[in-house]
C-alpha positions, 0 to 999 in steps of 0.5 A, spaced: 251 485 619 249 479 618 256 476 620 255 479 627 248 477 627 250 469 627 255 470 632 250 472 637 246 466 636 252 462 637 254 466 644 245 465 647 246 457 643 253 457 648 250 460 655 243 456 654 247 450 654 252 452 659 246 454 664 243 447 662 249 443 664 250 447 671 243 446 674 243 439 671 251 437 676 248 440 681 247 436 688 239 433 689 236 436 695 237 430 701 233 428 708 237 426 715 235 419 719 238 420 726 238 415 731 237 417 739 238 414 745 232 417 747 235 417 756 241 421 758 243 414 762 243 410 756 249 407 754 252 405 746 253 409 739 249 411 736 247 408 729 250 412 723 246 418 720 244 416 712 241 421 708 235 419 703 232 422 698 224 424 699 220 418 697 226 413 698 224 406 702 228 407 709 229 400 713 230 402 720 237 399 723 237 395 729 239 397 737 246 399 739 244 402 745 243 399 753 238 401 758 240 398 765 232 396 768 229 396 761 228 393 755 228 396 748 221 397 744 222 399 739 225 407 735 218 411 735 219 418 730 213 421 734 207 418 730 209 411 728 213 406 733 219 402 728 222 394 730 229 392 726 227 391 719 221 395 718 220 401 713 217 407 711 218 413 705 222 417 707 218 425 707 221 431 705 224 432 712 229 430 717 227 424 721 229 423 728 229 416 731 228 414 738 229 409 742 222 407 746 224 404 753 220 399 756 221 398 765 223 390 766 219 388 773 222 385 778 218 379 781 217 382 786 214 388 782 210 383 778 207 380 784 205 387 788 202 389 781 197 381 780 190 383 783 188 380 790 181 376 787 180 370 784 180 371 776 183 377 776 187 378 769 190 383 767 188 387 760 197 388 758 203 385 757 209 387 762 217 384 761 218 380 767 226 378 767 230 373 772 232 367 772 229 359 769 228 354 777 225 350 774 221 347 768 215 343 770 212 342 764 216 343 758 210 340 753 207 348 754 213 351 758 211 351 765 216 354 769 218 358 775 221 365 775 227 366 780 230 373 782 234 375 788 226 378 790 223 372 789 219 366 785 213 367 780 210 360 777 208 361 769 203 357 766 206 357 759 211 360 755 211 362 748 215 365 742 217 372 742 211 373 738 207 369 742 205 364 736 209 357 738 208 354 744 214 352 748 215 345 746 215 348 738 220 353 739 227 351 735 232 354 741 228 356 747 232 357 756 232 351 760 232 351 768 239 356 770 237 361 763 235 367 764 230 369 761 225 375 759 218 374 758 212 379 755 208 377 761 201 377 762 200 376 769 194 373 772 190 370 779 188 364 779 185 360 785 188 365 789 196 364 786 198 369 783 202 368 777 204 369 769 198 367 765 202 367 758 209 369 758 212 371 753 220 369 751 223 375 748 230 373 749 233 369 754 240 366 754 244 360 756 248 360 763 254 356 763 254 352 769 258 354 775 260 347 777 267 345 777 268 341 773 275 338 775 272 335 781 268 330 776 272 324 775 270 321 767 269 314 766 264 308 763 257 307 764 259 301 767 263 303 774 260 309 775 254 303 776 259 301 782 261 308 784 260 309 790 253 314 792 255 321 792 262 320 787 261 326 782 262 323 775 263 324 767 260 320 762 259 319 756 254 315 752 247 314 747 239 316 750 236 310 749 229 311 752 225 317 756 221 317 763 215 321 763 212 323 769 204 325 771 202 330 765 208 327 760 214 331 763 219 327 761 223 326 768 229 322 766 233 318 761 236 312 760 244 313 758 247 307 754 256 307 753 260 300 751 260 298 758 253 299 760 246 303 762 245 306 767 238 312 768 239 319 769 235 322 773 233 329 771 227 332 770 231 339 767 236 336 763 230 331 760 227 336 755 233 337 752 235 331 749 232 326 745 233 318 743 239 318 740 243 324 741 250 323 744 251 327 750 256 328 755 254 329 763 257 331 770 253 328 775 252 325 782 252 318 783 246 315 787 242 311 789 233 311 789 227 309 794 221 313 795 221 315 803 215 311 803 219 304 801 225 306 805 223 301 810 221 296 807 226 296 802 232 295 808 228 289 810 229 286 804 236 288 802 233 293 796 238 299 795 234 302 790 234 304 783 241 305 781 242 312 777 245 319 777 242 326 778 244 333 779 246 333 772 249 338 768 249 337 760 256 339 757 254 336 751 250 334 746 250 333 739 243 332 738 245 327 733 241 320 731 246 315 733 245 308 734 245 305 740 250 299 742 248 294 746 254 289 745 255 289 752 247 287 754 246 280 756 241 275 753 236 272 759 228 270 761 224 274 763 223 269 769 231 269 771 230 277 771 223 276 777 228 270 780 234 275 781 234 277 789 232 284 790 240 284 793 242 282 788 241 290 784 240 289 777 236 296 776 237 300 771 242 294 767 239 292 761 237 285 759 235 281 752 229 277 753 224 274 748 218 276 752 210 277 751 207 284 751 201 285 752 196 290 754 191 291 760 185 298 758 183 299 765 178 305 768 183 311 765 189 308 765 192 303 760 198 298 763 202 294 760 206 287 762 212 283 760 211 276 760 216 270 758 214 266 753 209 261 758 205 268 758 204 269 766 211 270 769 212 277 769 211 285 771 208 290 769 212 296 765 212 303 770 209 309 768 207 315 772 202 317 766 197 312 766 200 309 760 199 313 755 208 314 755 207 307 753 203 308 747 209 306 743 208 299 746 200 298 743 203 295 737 206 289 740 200 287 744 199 279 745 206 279 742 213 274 743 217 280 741 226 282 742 225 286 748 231 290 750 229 290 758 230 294 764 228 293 771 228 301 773 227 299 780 223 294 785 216 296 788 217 295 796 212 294 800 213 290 807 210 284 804 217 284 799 219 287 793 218 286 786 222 288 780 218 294 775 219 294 768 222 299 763 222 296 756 228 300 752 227 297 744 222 293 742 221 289 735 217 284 733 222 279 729 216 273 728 217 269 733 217 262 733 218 257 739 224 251 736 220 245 739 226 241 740 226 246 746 219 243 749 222 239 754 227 244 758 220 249 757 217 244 760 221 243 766 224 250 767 217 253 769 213 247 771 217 242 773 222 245 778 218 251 781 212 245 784 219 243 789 221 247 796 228 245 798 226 242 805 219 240 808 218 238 815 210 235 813 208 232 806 205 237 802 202 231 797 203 235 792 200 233 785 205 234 780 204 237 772 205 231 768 204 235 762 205 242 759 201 244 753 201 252 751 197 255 745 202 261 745 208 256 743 204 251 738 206 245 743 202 241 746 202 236 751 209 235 754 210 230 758 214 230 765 215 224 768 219 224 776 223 218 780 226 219 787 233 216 789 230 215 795 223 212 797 224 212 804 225 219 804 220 221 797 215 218 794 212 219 788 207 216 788 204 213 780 196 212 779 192 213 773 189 219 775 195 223 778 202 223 780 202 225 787 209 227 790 210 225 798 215 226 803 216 221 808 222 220 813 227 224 814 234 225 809 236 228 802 233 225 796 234 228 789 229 228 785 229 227 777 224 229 773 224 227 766 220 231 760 219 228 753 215 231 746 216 227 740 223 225 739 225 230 744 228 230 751 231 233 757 232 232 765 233 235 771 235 234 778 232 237 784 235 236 791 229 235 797 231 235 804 225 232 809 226 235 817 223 232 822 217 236 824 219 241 830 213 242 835 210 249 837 205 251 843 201 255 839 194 259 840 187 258 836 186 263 832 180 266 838 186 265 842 190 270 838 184 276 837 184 276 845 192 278 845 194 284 847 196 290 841 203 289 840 204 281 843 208 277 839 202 271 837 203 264 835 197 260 833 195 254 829 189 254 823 188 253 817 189 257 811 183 261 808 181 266 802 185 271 801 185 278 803 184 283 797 188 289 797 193 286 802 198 281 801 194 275 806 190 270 808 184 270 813 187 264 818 181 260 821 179 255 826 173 253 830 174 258 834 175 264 829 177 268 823 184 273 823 186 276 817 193 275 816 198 279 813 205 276 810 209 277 804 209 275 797 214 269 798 210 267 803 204 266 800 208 263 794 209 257 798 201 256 801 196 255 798 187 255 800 186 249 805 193 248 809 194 247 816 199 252 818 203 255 824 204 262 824 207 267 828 207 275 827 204 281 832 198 282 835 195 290 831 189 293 831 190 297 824 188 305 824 192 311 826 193 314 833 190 319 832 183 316 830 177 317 836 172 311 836 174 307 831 176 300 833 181 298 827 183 292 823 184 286 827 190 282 825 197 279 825 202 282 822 208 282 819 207 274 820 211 269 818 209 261 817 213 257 822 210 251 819 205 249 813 203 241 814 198 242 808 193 238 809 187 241 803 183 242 808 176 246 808 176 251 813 171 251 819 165 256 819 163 254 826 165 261 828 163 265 822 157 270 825 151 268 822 147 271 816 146 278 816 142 282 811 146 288 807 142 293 811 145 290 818 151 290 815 152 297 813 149 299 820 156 295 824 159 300 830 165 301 827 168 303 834 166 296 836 170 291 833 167 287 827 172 285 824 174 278 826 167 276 823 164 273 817 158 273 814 153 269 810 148 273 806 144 273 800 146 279 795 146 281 788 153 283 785 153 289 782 158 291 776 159 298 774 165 300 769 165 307 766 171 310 762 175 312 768 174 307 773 170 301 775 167 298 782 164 292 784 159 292 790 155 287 793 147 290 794 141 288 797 135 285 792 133 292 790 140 295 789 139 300 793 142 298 799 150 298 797 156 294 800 163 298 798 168 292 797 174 294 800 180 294 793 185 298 790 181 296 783 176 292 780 179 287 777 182 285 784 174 282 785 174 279 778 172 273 780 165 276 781 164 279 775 160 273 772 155 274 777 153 281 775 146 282 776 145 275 779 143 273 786 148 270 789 150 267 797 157 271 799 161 269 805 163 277 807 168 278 812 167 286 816 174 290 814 176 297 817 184 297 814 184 305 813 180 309 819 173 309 815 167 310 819 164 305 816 165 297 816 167 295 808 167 288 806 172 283 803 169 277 799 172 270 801 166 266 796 161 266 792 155 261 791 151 260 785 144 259 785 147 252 782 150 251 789 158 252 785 162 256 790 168 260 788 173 262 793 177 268 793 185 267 791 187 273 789 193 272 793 195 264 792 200 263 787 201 255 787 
């Protein structure tokens, strides 16, 4: 009995275990995610379907799925809207994914959808889709938006989270990208417009030129190109333009040959100083429309560059750049090239003096040659906060790497503009041994034309000194190989340099300090006087618009704001405008002929305004010099500040000059500066005709003081009202300084 008994305890011992082992084999209860399109007329595979057990962490797979005209937005489960990444707890149930669908506007849908009122902003963000024009301002994204409906401006452009701007962002579209933006659109000003866009994804277009009708080849003969050729290069961004606003517009392009500039406002943003890039471009030649004109007359062809470009490659490396090919010059034989000799967009090695000019919201930078005033200023559409880089060398003789970027033109001529590529500051130091060339390279030879018909009696440099270069009192001696023909007259108190009968003679001038020497020779050639039937300067104010004028006066104060002179005799006052050349060759006093065309200056179009009397475009026939002081006999009398101001400008006040008794008034502030000549009170103001203060900073001394003024009448813009132009001032100690803005000599 008790044998059958434990068997039995055995067999219930054996099922329990038997039934534990079972249930503990069994599968565990499992929960579906599934995956939907979510639109019939998607188009892709769905992503797997993969069980979880409830209170397993799901991670929400990305999109696998197409909607043409839409953009996905995410997997919703009905309750809660998933992106790539996300995670929930999976529930005790099956869980259903499906695609959420956001519409990608048109353009044209964009703008239909932008309230009609200054001001209006939307409340929620739209995907706009289409294709970059053009990128305005990269520093926040600027852009337009094209598609086959139309173009939206966008303010700024951000990240796909909307937390970088545009400038920030490691990969961003450029101009030919398409591009979709998360979009808020907005009014402003009447402009309907993206406000704030942005950037969910974008992809780079490749371009669609041709690339086997671009010929590869050096920096160097693609500067020699001809216009229009379609070139490949290769070489270093050495420095970046900007434009109004910090856009960069351009750079600089520097191979083993040569530089030349490239001239690209959406090519620009993507490349930085030192990056070895590969471009296929145009080749052309730049001037503004506005310098056209004058540029021809002067044989200046324009800013030697490439554009239309199309970035191939970019390395984005830091890379040296070579400038083995660069030659080494003055900053004075630069200014001396012709402008038809183009050296634009070439560099140059100078040692030059940078200095830096704080004016009324701007800051302009210059660079000199090393005797500190023979020189330009460097070019900048930014008011000179793209040169910042360039404060540190401020009063500096530094190694500049130099550009001449173009050449401004105007119908008084051209001048070279700079763009400095690298600067250092190597501490200078001036070999004293080179005084002597110094001296007679920039103020002994520059005192002599090569002909004269009159003797000029020019009082010539017997000594240099400059603080800037540690020497002090160089001294120049002159001989002539023929007295007869020049004479170099000696006295105690000056050496004099004369002319006298016609003929050749050459000049050695001869420069000592200390044990050091240099000479140098200059060739004259003195002409007989040719004779001229010229007018007086009445005589010419009465001519008809449009005459060609020749008359005799002599030379007085300069014109402001113009490249001039007022030309005065007994019997009037004409003002005189010319060019830069030839107001190197005068000076305050000479007795001149001239010739130019009888004009009252103004438009067409302007209705009871006289204009500006004056000649134009004038050349001197002949300067007989002379140092005389001009006749006042026909100046206009004293006139207070109020009868100035109540002038008719439909009658032709501007042939006079006036002597009054003023106070000068200088007002600076942080964006701009203005002197005014005003009456006792101040209350009464006459505006002087200027593009700047500093153009009347002879007058800044007398701030606040009461001065007599000789003022000439000027209406050179269609004002209705006369403004006036400062030709001296007298101080109440009877100095009379006169203006000579425009003289060099």
């Amino acid at each position: 009995m008790k044998r059958k008994t434990k068997l039995l305890l055995v067999l219930l011992c054996f099922v329990f275990i038997l039934t534990v082992t079972l249930a503990a084999c069994a599968d565990p209860v499992t929960y579906k995610v599934t995956y939907d399109s979510g639109n019939s007329e998607a188009t892709g595979t769905a992503p797997a379907v993969k069980n979880y057990k409830e209170g397993d962490t799901v991670t929400v797979v990305g999109n696998t799925f197409t909607l043409a005209g839409y953009t996905f937005d995410g997997w919703s489960d009905g309750t809660n809207t998933y992106k790539e990444g996300d995670t929930f707890t999976m529930p005790a149930h099956d869980v259903k994914l499906t695609a959420q669908w956001k519409k990608i506007h048109t353009v044209a849908e964009a703008l239909a959808m932008c309230g009609e009122n200054d001001g209006w902003e939307a409340t929620e963000r739209i995907y706009v889709g289409g294709t970059v024009k053009s990128i305005s301002n990269p520093t926040y994204g600027q852009m337009i938006l094209q598609d086959e409906t139309g173009e939206i401006e966008v303010y700024g452009t951000y990240s796909a989270d909307g937390t970088k701007r545009y400038s920030e962002m490691d990969e961003k579209p450029y101009a030919g990208d398409t591009v979709l933006l998360y979009a808020l659109l907005k009014n402003f000003k009447g402009t309907k417009e993206i406000g704030s866009g942005w950037i969910v994804e974008f992809k780079h277009v490749e371009n669609n030129k041709d690339l086997s009708n671009y010929t590869p080849m050096t920096v160097d003969a693609a500067r020699t190109h001809d216009e229009g050729e379609l070139v490949i290069l290769e070489g270093v961004v050495a420095q970046i333009t900007y434009a109004n606003g910090m856009k960069p517009s351009g750079f600089y392009l520097v191979d083993a040959t040569n530089s030349i500039y490239v001239y690209d406002s959406q090519i620009a943003p993507q490349v930085a100083i030192g990056n070895k890039v590969k471009i296929a471009a145009t080749r052309a030649n730049f001037i503004l429309d506005t310098e056209a004109t004058n540029a021809k007359k002067f044989g200046y062809t324009g800013c030697i560059q490439v554009t239309d470009c199309v970035l191939i490659e970019n390395d984005k490396g830091d890379n040296a750049i070579d400038f083995g090919w660069v030659t080494e010059s003055t900053v004075k034989a630069i200014m001396d090239t012709p402008v038809n000799n183009n050296i634009t967009t070439t560099i140059f090695k100078v040692n030059a003096l940078v200095t830096e000019s704080v004016g009324a919201g701007f800051i302009n930078y210059y660079i000199d040659d090393i005797d500190g005033k023979t020189g330009s200023y460097v070019y900048t559409q930014c008011n000179g906060s793209d040169l910042a880089w360039l404060k540190e060398f401020d009063g500096k003789i530094c190694t500049v790497y130099l550009s001449a970027i173009n050449a401004k033109s105007s119908a008084t001529g051209c001048v070279w503009r700079f763009q400095p590529i690298q600067v250092s500051d190597e501490n200078y130091t001036f070999d004293e041994k080179n005084a002597p060339q110094f001296a007679i390279d920039y103020y002994g030879l520059g005192q002599f034309a090569a002909k004269y018909q009159s003797d000029p009696a020019i009082e010539l440099v017997t000594s240099v000194s400059s603080t800037l270069l540690g020497i002090d009192n160089v001294t120049l001696s002159y001989s002539s190989s023929d007295t007869n023909v020049v004479d170099i007259e000696t006295t105690d108190s000056a050496t004099v340099f004369h002319t006298c009968n016609p003929g050749t003679a050459v000049i050695t001038i001869t420069a000592n300090y200390k044990t050091y020497s240099a000479t140098a020779t200059v060739s004259v050639t003195v002409e007989e006087a040719p004779e001229f039937d010229a007018v007086t300067v009445s005589e010419a104010i009465k001519a008809n618009v449009g005459d060609e004028v020749t008359a005799t006066g002599i030379v007085g104060p300069s014109l402001v704001n113009k490249v001039g002179f007022y030309l005065i005799d007994e019997t009037g006052v004409i003002a005189i405008i010319t060019d830069s050349n030839t107001m190197a060759t005068l000076s305050l006093g000479d007795e001149v002929v001239v010739k130019g065309t009888r004009r009252n200056n103004k438009k067409e179009s302007s209705t009871n305004i006289h204009g500006q009397t004056c000649l134009f475009d004038t050349e001197v026939l002949i300067n007989r010099y002379g140092h005389h002081e001009y006749s006042k006999a026909a100046f206009a009398g004293n006139l207070t500040v109020e009868e100035f101001l109540n002038l008719n400008v439909a009658e032709d006040y501007s042939t006079s000059v006036y002597t009054m008794e003023v106070k000068i008034s200088v007002v600076e502030s942080t964006y701009y500066a203005n002197i005014y000549v005003t009456n006792a009170s101040g209350e009464k103001k006459i505006t002087l005709y200027c593009s700047s203060a500093n153009q009347y900073s002879f007058l800044k001394k007398y701030d606040g003081q009461t001065v007599t003024v000789e003022i000439a009448a000027c209406n050179w813009n269609d004002k209705n009202y006369y403004t006036g132009c400062v030709l001296s001032v007298t101080d109440s100690e009877g100095t009379t300084t006169y203006n000579e803005l425009n003289f060099s000599k």
